[in-house]
C-alpha positions as a printed Julia matrix, in Angstrom:
430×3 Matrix{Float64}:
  83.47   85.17  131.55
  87.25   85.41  130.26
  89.61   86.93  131.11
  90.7    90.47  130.05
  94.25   89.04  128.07
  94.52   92.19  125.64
  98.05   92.87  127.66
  99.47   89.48  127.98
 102.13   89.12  125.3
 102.63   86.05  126.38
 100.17   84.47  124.08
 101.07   85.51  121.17
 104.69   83.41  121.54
 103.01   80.52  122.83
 100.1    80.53  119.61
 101.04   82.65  116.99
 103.48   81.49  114.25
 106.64   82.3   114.24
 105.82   84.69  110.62
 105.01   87.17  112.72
 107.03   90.14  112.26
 105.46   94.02  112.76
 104.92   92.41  116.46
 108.69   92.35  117.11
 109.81   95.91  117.06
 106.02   96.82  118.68
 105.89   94.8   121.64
 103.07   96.23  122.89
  99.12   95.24  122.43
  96.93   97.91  121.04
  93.47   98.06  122.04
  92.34  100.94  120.48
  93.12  103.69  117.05
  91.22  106.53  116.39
  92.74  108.98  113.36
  96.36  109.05  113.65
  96.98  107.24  117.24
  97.12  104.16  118.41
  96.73  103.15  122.2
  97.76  100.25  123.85
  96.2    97.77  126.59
  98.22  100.41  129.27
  96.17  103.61  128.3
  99.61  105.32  126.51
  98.53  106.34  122.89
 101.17  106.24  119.91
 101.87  108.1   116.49
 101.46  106.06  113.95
 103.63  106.72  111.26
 103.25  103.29  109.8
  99.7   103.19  108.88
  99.29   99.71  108.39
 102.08   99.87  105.79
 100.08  102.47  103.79
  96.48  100.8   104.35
  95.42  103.74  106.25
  96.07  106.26  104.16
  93.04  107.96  105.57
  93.66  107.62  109.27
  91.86  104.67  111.69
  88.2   104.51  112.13
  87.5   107.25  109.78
  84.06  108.91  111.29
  82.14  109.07  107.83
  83.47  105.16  106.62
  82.71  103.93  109.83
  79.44  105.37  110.09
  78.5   103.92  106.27
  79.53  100.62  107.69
  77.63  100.45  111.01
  74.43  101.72  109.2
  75.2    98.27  106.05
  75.87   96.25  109.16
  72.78   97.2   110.9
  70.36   97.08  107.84
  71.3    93.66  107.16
  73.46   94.66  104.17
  74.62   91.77  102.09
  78.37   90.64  104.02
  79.27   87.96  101.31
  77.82   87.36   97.97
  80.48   85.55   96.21
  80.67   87.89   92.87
  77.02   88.39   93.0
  75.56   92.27   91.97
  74.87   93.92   95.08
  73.86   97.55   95.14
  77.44   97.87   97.77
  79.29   96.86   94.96
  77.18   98.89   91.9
  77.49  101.78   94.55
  80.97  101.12   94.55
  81.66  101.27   90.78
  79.7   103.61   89.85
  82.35  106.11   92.66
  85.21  104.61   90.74
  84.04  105.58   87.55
  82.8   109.27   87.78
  85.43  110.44   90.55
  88.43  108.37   89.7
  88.71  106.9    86.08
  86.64  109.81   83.82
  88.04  112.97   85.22
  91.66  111.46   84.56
  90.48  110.19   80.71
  90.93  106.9    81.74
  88.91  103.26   80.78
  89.59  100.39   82.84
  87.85   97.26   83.52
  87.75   96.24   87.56
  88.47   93.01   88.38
  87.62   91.79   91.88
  90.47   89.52   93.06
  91.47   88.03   96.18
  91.57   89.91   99.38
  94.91   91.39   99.53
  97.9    92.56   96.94
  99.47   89.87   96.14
  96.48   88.59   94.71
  96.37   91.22   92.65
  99.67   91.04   91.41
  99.21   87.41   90.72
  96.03   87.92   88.62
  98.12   90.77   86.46
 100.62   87.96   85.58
  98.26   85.17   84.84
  96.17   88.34   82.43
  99.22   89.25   81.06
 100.32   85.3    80.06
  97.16   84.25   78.64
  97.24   87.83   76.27
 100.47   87.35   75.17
 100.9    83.91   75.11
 104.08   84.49   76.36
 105.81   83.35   80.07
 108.75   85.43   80.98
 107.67   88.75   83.32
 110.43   91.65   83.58
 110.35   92.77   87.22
 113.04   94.94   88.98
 115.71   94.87   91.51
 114.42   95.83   95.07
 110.97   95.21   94.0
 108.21   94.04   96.07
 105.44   92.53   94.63
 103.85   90.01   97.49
 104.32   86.87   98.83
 102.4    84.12   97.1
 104.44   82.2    94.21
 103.47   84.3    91.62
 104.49   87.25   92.64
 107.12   86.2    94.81
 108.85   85.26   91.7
 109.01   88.96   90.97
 110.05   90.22   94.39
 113.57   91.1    94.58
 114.39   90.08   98.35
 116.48   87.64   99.49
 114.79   87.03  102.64
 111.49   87.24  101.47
 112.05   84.9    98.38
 113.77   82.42  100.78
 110.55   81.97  102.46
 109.34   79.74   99.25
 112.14   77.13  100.95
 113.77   75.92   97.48
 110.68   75.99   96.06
 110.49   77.25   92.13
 110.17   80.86   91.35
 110.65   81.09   88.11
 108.77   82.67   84.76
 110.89   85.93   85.42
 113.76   88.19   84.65
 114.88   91.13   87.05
 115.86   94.08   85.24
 118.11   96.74   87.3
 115.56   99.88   88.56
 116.43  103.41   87.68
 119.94  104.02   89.88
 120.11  100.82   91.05
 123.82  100.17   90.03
 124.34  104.03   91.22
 124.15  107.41   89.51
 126.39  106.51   86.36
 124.47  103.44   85.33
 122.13  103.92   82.41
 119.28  101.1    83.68
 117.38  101.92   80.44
 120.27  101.47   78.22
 120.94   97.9    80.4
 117.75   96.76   79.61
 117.16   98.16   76.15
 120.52   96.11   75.6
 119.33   92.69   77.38
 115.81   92.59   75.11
 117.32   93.58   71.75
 119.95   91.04   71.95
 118.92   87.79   70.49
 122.09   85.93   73.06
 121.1    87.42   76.11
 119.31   84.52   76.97
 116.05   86.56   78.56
 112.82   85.12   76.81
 110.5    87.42   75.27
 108.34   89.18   77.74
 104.56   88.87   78.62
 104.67   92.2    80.53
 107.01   94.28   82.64
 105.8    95.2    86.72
 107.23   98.18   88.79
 106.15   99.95   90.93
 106.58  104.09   90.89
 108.31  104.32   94.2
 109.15  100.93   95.49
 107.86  100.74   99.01
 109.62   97.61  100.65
 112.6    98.42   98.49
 113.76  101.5   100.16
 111.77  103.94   98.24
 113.23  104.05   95.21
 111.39  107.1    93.61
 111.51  106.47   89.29
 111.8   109.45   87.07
 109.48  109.94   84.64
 111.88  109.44   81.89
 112.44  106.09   83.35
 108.64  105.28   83.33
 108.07  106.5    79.84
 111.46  104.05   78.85
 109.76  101.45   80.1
 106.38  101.96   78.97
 108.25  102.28   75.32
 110.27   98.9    75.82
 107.1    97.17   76.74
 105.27   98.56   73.37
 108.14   97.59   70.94
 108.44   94.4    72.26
 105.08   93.28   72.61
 104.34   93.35   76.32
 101.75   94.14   78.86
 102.87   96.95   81.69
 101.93   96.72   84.88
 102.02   99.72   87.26
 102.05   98.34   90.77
 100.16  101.11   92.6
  99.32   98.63   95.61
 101.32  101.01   98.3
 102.07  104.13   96.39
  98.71  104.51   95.04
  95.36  106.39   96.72
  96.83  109.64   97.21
  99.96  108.24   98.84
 102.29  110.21   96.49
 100.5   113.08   95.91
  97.69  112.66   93.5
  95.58  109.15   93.71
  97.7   106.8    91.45
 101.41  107.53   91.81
 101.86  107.6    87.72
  99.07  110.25   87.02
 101.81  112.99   85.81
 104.26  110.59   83.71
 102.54  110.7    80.54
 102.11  106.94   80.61
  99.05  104.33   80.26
  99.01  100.73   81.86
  97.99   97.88   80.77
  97.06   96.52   84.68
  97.26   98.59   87.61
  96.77   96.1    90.62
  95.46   98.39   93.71
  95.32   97.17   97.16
  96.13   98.51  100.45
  94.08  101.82  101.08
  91.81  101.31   98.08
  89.24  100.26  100.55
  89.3   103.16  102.57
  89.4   101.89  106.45
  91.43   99.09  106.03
  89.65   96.35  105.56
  90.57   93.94  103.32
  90.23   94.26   99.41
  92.25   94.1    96.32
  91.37   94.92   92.58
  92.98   94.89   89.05
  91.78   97.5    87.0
  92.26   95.92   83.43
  92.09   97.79   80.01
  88.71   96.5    78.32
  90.77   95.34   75.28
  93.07   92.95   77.9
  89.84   91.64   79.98
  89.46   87.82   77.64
  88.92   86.32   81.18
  86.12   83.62   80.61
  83.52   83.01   83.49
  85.4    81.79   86.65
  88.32   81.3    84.61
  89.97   83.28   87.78
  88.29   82.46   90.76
  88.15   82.96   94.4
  85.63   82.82   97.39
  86.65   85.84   98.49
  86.96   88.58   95.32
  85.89   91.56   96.59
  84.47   92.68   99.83
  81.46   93.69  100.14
  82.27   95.79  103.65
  85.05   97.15  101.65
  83.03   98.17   99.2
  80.74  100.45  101.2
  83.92  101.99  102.98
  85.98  102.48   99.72
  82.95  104.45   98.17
  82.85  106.92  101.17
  86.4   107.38  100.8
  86.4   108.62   97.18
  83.28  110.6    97.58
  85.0   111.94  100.65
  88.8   112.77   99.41
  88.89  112.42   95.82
  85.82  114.32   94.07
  88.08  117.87   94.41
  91.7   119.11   94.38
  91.5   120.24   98.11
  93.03  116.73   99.03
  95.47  116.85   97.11
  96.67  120.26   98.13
  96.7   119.32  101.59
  98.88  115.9   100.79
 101.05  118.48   98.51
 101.53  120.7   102.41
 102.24  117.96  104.54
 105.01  116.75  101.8
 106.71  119.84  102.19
 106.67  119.48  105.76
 107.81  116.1   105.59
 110.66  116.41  103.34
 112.21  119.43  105.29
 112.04  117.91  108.34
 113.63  114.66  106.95
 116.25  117.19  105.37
 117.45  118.4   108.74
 117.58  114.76  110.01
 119.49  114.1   107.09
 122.1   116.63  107.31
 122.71  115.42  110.85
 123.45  111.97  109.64
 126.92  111.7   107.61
 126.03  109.97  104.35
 121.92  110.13  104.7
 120.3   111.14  102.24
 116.61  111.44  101.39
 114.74  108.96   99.23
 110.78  109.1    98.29
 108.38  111.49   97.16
 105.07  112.75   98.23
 103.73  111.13  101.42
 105.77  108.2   101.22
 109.39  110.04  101.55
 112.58  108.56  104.11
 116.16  109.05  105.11
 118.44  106.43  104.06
 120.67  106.13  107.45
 123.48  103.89  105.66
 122.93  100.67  107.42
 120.15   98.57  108.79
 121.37   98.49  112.55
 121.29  102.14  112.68
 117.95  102.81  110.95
 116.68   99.99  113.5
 118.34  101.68  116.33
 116.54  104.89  115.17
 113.01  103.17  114.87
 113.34  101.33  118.38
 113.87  104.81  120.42
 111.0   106.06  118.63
 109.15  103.76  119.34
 110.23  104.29  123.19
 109.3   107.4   122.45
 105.62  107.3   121.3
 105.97  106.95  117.66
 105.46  103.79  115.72
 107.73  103.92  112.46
 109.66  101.24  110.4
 112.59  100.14  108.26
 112.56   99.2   104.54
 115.22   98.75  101.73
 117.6    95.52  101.38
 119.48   96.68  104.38
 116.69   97.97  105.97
 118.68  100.89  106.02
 115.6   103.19  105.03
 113.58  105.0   107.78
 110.51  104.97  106.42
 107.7   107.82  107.15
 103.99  106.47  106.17
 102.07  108.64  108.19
  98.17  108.78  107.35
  97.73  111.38  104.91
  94.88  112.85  106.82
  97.3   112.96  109.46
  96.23  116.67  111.31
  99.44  119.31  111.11
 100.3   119.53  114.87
 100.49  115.79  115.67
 102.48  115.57  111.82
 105.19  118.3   113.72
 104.77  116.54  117.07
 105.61  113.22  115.41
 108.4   114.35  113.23
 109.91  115.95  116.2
 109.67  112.9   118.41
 111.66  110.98  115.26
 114.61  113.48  114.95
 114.78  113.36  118.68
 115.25  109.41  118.44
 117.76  109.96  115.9
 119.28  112.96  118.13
 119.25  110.26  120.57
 120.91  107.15  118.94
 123.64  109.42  117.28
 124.38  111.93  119.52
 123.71  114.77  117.4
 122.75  118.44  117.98
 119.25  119.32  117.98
 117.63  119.05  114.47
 113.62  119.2   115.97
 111.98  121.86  114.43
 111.58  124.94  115.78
């Protein structure tokens, strides 16, 4: 028999490449997750505020998903079938349609992609190319689109882009997000200016891509003035949009996509992440029918759509979505959140919130601090990271199922780490 290893760490360091990252600032190995908690290969159980980077939006091992699953599994439900009809996947649809697309007055193709965002985003860019004709994308600063070539040519960081080693990412232009040169800066007017001038040297576009609140970015929360500017450019100058709701989406910013009040209407909507439900891995592109000239296989992949995923992803809309009371109870926890982040703030010379919804932060001023902070939580019994180009964001992405008392109990072990690190007075709540 083999050994028990699930608490040697050395392992990992001797086999696992060196890519690995979420590892680093958890060095721990977790054996089991159940709702909000995680517990390790010692028997201590964790907070998890990071939620697989939004992917459990739902909490781990939801009861009713997981139960859905084990009775497919056990029936001999179909595991792979290539793009095949399946009655997982018709199942599937059929959920999408009546509880998330006609309620909100919306038509959409679904496109199975690849199994995770990025594949998403990079069938959005091909789409757009091969309806427009054109090449050039308009993507934003601090964006994070994935990690492939495609969309890596959209992502805005440094590090991450230096990953393609000198390799060519090209075929876009980054555009400045709302506030990104600060407060005074008119980002609209920047880019209104940059397409309507025939010198500017940027190409005509094939579509624009943001995303609502920009996860990895340091969540940068846009206006809806700044969406609707956007949406307009695209129209009058003959591009696609793209609304990348791959983290913010399913209910992570209060309602399920993250655009639902700004008046607007994508072209593409790549959705990732959570859209499965548990998980498990599965990425779409919901497509307007007029935009779907794909021929057969003209975008392929072993592994579009999932059919595990599907079963899960169906539970979780019948389950969350088909009233408001969800989306009440994401609306209390934000309140929570954000005054609890507010006290941490005002504890912190300079912080200052960023976010919205579920997906809300306190931007610290520098990464070493807002590492600092993480780290002690961490020590602490909380699992929470960084984002932004500084990692200077703390970055709360608790499950949004996440129960009241363990939401307090965690937000109270995170202003102790700050109280901690900085040496300020108590800020915990009461």
């Amino acid at each position: 028999m083999p050994t028990d290893m699930s608490a040697d760490l050395e392992i990992y360091a001797r086999r696992e490449s060196e890519a690995r990252s979420y590892c680093r600032s958890f060095p721990t190995s977790f054996v089991k997750a159940q709702g909000s908690e995680l517990t390790d290969a010692s028997g201590r159980t964790y907070i998890d505020f990071l939620a697989g980077c939004s992917s459990l939006n739902y909490g781990h091992n939801d009861p009713d998903m997981k139960a859905a699953l084990i009775e497919h599994i056990t029936a001999d439900g179909i595991t792979h079938g290539l793009d095949m009809h399946s009655g997982a996947k018709a199942d599937f649809l059929n959920a999408v349609e009546e509880i998330i697309l006609k309620p909100r007055d919306m038509d959409y193709k679904v496109m199975m992609t690849g199994p995770t965002g990025t594949n998403a985003v990079e069938a959005a860019m091909k789409l757009a190319r091969k309806v427009t004709g054109r090449r050039n994308i308009i993507a934003f600063t601090n964006g994070f689109h994935g990690m492939t070539m495609g969309a890596l040519s959209c992502t805005g960081n440094a590090g991450k882009r230096a990953g393609a080693g000198g390799g060519p990412l090209c075929g876009t232009t980054h555009m400045p997000y709302e506030g990104a040169f600060g407060e005074d800066v008119d980002s609209l007017k920047i880019i209104e200016e940059m397409l309507g001038n025939p010198s500017s040297g940027v190409d005509a576009p094939a579509a624009f891509i943001i995303e609502p609140v920009q996860g990895e970015g340091g969540l940068n929360a846009a206006s809806t003035a700044f969406m609707q500017g956007v949406a307009r450019l695209a129209k009058e100058h003959g591009a696609l949009l793209i609304v990348d709701d791959i983290q913010a989406g399913c209910g992570r910013t209060g309602t399920f996509f993250s655009f639902e009040e700004m008046g607007i209407v994508p072209d593409m909507i790549p959705m990732a992440k959570s859209f499965s439900g548990m998980g498990l891995p599965f990425a779409a592109l919901l497509i307007k029918p007029e935009h779907d000239i794909w021929g057969p296989a003209e975008h392929n992949g072993t592994f579009r759509g999932n059919t595990h995923a599907f079963v899960t992803a169906r539970v979780a809309l019948e389950k969350f979505w088909k009233d408001d009371s969800f989306r009440k109870e994401i609306a209390t926890k934000a309140e929570m959140l954000r005054a609890a982040l507010t006290r941490i703030a005002d504890g912190i010379p300079g912080a200052r919130l960023k976010g919205r919804g579920m997906m809300q932060g306190v931007d610290v001023g520098n990464g070493d601090l807002a590492g600092e902070i993480c780290a002690r939580a961490f020590e602490k019994g909380l699992i929470i990271e960084t984002s932004g180009a500084h990692d200077e964001v703390v970055k709360v992405l608790a499950p949004l199922t996440t129960p009241e008392d363990t939401f307090a109990r965690g937000l109270d072990i995170l202003a102790e780490a700050v109280q901690d690190v900085t040496g300020t007075q108590k800020i915990a709540a009461e």
